[in-house]
C-alpha positions in Angstrom: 19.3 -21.9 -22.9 21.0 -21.2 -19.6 19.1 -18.5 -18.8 15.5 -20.7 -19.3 17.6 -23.4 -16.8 18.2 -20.7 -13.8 14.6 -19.6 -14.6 13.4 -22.9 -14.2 15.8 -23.8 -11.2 14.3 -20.7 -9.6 10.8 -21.4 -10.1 11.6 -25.3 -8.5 13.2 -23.6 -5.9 10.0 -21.2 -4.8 7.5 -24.1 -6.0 9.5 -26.1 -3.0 9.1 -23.6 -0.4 5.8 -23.1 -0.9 5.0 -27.4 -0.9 7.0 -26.8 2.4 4.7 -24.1 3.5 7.6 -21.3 3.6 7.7 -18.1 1.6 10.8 -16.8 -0.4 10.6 -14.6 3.2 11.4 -17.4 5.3 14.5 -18.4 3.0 16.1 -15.7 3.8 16.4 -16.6 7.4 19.1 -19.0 6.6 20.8 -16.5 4.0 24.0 -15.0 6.2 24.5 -11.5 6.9 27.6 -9.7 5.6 29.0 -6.9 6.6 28.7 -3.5 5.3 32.5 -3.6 5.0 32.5 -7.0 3.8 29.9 -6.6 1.1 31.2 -7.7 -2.5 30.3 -5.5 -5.8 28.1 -7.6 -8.1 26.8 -10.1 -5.7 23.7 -10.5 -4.2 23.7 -10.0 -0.5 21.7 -9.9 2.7 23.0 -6.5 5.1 21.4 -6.0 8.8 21.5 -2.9 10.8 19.5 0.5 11.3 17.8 3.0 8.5 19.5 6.2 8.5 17.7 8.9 6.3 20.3 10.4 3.5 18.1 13.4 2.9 15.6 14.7 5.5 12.6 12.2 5.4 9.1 12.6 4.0 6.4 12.4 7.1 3.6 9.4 6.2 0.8 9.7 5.0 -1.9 9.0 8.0 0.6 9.8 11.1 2.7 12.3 9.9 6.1 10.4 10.7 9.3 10.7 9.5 10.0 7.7 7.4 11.8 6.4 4.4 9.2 3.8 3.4 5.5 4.0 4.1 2.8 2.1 3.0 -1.2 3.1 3.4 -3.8 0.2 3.1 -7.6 1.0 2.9 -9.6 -2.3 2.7 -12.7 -1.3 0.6 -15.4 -4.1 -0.3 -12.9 -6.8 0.1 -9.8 -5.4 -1.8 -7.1 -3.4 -0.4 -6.0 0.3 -2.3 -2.7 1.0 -1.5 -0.4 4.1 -1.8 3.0 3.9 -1.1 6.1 6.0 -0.9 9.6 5.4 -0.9 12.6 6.9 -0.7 16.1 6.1 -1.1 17.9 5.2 2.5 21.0 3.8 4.1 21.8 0.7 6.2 23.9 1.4 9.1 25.5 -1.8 10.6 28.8 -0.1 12.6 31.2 -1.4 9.9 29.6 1.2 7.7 26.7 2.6 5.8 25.4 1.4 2.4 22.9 3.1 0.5 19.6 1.0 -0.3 18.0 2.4 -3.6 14.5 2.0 -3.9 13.8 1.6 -7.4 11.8 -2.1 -7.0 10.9 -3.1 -3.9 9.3 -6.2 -2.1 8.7 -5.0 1.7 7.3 -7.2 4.3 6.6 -4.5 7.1 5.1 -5.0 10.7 2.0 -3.0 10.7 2.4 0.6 12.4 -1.0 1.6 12.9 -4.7 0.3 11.9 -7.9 1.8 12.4 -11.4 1.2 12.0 -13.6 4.2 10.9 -16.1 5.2 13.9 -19.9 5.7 12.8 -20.6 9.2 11.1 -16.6 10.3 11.6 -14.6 12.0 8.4 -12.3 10.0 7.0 -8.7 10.8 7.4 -7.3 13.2 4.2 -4.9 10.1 3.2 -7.4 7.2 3.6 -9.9 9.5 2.0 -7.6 10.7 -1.3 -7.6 7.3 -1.7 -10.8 5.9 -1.4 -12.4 8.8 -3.9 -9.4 7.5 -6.6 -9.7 3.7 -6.3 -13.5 3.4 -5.2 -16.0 6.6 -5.0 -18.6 6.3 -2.5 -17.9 3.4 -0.6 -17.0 3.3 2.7 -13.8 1.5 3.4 -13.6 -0.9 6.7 -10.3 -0.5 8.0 -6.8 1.2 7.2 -3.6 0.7 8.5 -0.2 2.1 7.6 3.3 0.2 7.4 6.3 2.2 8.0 10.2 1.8 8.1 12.0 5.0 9.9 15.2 6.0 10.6 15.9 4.3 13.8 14.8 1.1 12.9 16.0 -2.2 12.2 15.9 -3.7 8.8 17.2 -6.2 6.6 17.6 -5.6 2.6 18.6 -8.4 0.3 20.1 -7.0 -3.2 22.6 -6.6 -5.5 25.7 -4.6 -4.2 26.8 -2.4 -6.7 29.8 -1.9 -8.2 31.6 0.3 -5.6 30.1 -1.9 -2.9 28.5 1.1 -1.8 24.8 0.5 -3.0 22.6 -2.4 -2.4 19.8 -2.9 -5.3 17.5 -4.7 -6.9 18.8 -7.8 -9.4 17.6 -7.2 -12.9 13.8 -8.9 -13.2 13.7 -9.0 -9.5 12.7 -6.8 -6.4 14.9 -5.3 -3.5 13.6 -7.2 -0.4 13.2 -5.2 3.0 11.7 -6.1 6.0 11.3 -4.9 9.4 9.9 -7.6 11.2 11.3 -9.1 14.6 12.4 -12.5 13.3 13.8 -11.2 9.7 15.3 -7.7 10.7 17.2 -9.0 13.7 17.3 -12.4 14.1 
């Protein structure tokens, strides 16, 4: 009975942002920021501060960068085949580092790279892998590839685990990251 309550409260609480024109994104603009040091096992949390790579990072899949998330999109007659990867990171914030596991994942990313293909040119290996998987043939007319590296800013909303040393996702939700300007920094 509780449980169907919070699902409901939840579901009111998304259904209002959205009347209001705001995402579950935007709401996390007004969520504070704790510290790494300050963060509290069991709790979900919001951290700030720069990906550092715990193992030596995989390179993307269309530039070749070091990254601990990226995210290829071909658009191909109107629908978008993606391939992602991700690995498990840390959040540095200079109280301390946490480590962000990547098990499920919601990532709003600023957009890296696009491209349009030029008449008559091969596809890229990546975009093309993909396009002979999700849609043989065709031609696809644009791809563009989200990353987050080690260097960068981010945000991760989770659950802090019970040493207070891992951030993760809540049970039946998603680990939210994001990279852009206004949610990663502000």
């Amino acid at each position: 009975m509780l449980l169907c309550f919070l699902a409901a409260l939840g579901a009111t609480w998304v259904a209002w942002l959205f009347l209001r024109g705001k995402t579950a994104w935007d709401a996390l603009e007004g969520m504070p920021v704790t510290a790494v040091k300050d963060l509290r096992p069991g709790e979900r949390q919001r951290v700030r501060g720069t990906v550092v790579a715990l193992e030596a990072p995989p390179r993307s899949p269309l530039q070749g960068k070091p990254c601990v998330v990226a995210r290829l999109i071909v658009a191909v007659d109107g629908r978008e085949l993606v391939e992602e990867l991700a690995e498990t990171f840390g959040v540095q914030d200079g109280t301390g580092t946490v480590r962000v596991a990547m098990q499920r994942h919601e990532a709003l990313f600023a957009t890296s790279y696009k491209q349009t293909p030029a008449p008559g040119a091969p596809l890229p290996g990546a975009v093309k892998r993909l396009v002979d998987a999700g849609a043989p043939g065709r031609m696809p007319t644009h791809w563009s590839e989200e990353l987050l590296s080690p260097g960068d800013p981010v945000t991760a909303l989770g659950l802090v685990g019970a040493g207070a040393n891992e951030v993760s996702a809540p049970e039946g939700e998603a680990l939210r990251l994001s990279n852009v300007a206004r949610l990663a920094q502000g």
